[in-house]
C-alpha positions as CSV (number, residue, x, y, z in Angstrom):
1,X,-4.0,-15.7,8.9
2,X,-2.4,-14.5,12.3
3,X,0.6,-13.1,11.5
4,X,3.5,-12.4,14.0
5,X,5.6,-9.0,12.9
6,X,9.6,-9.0,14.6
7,X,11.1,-6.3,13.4
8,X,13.0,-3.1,15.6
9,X,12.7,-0.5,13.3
10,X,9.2,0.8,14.3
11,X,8.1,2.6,10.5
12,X,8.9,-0.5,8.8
13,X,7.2,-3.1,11.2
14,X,4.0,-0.4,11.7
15,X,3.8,0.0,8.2
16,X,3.8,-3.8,7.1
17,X,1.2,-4.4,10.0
18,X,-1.0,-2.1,8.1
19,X,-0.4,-3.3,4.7
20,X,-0.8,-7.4,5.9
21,X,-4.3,-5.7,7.8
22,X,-5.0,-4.4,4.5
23,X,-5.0,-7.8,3.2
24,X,-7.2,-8.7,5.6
25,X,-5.1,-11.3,8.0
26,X,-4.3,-10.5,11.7
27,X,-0.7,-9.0,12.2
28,X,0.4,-8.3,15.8
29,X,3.7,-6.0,15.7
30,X,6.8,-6.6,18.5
31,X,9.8,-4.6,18.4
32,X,12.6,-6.5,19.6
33,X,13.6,-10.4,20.1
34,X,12.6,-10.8,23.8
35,X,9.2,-9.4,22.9
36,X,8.8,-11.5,20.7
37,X,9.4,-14.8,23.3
38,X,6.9,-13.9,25.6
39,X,4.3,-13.2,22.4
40,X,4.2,-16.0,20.3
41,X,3.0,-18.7,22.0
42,X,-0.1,-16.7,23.2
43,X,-1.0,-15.0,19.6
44,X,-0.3,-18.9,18.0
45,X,0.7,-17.2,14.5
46,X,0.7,-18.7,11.4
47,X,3.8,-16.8,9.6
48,X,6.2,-15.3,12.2
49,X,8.2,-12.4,10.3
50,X,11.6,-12.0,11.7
51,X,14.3,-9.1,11.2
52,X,17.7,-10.9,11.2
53,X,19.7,-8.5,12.4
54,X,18.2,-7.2,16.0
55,X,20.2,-5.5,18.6
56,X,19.2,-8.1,21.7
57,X,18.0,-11.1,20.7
58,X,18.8,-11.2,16.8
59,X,16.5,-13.2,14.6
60,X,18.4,-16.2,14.4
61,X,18.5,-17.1,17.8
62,X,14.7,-16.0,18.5
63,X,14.1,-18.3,15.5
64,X,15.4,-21.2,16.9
65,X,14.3,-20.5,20.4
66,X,10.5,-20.5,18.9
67,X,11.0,-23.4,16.7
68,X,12.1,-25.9,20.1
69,X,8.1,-24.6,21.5
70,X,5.9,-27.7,20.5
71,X,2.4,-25.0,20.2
72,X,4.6,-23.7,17.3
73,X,5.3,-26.5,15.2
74,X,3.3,-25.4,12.4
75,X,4.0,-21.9,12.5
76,X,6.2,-21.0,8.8
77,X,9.1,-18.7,9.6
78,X,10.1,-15.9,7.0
79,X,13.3,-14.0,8.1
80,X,13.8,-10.6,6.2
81,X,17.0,-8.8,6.4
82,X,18.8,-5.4,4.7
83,X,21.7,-7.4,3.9
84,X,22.2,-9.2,0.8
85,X,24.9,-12.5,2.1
86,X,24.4,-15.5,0.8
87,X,26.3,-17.1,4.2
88,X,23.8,-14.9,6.5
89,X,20.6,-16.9,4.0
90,X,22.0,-20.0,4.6
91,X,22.6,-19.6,8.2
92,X,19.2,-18.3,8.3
93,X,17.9,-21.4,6.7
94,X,19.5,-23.4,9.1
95,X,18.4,-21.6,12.1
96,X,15.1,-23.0,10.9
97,X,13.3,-20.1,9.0
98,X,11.1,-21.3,6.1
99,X,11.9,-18.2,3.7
100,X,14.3,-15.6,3.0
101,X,13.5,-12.6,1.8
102,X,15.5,-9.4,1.0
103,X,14.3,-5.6,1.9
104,X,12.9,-3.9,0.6
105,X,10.1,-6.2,0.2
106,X,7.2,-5.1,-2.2
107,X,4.0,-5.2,-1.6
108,X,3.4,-7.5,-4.4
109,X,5.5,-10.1,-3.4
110,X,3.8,-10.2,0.0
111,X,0.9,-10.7,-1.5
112,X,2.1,-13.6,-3.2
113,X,4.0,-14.6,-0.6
114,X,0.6,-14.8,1.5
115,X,-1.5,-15.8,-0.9
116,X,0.8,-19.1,-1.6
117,X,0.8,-19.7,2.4
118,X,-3.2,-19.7,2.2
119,X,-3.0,-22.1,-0.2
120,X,-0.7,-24.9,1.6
121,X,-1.6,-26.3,5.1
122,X,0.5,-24.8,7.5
123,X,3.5,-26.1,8.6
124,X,3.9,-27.6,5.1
């Protein structure tokens, strides 16, 4: 799968790159909101993952902003954040992301994670 990496803190997102490589799917890493915008429509991911809480152009906003582009219809959203708030989950939800998941995120559960996405079509 082609997978879309948002995320501002540069360790994290560089090391989930290599670990989703690992797994043998095609992750493309952007550090901030607005890089994300002028990305996504020309790598056509399958999963966009999306820090929440950007300086910029948070993850919310970037998620909804992406969701109104018609080439991204079937593109599943999965928002990761450090913060635990069930109000921030469900406004996340709302914004349109698919998934919520809570950092640190192991690299078992990714693999499930992914493994159940190959499964489904996408956009399911």
């Amino acid at each position: 799968m082609r997978l879309l990496i948002v995320e501002d803190q540069s360790d994290l997102a560089d090391t989930l790159e290599e670990v989703l490589d690992a797994f043998g799917h095609n992750a493309r890493t952007v550090y901030s909101g607005s890089a994300a915008l002028l990305v996504a429509s020309d790598f056509l991911p399958d999963i966009i993952i999306c820090d929440l809480a950007m300086p910029g152009l948070d993850g919310l906003t970037l998620c909804r902003a992406l969701r109104s582009r018609p080439e991204l219809a079937r593109t599943q959203f999965i928002a990761w954040s450090g913060y635990v708030d069930p109000d921030l989950e469900e406004e996340a939800l709302e914004s349109g992301f698919d998934e919520v998941l809570h950092k640190p995120v192991s690299v078992e559960c990714w693999e499930r994670l992914l493994g159940s996405a190959c499964r489904l079509p996408l956009g399911a």
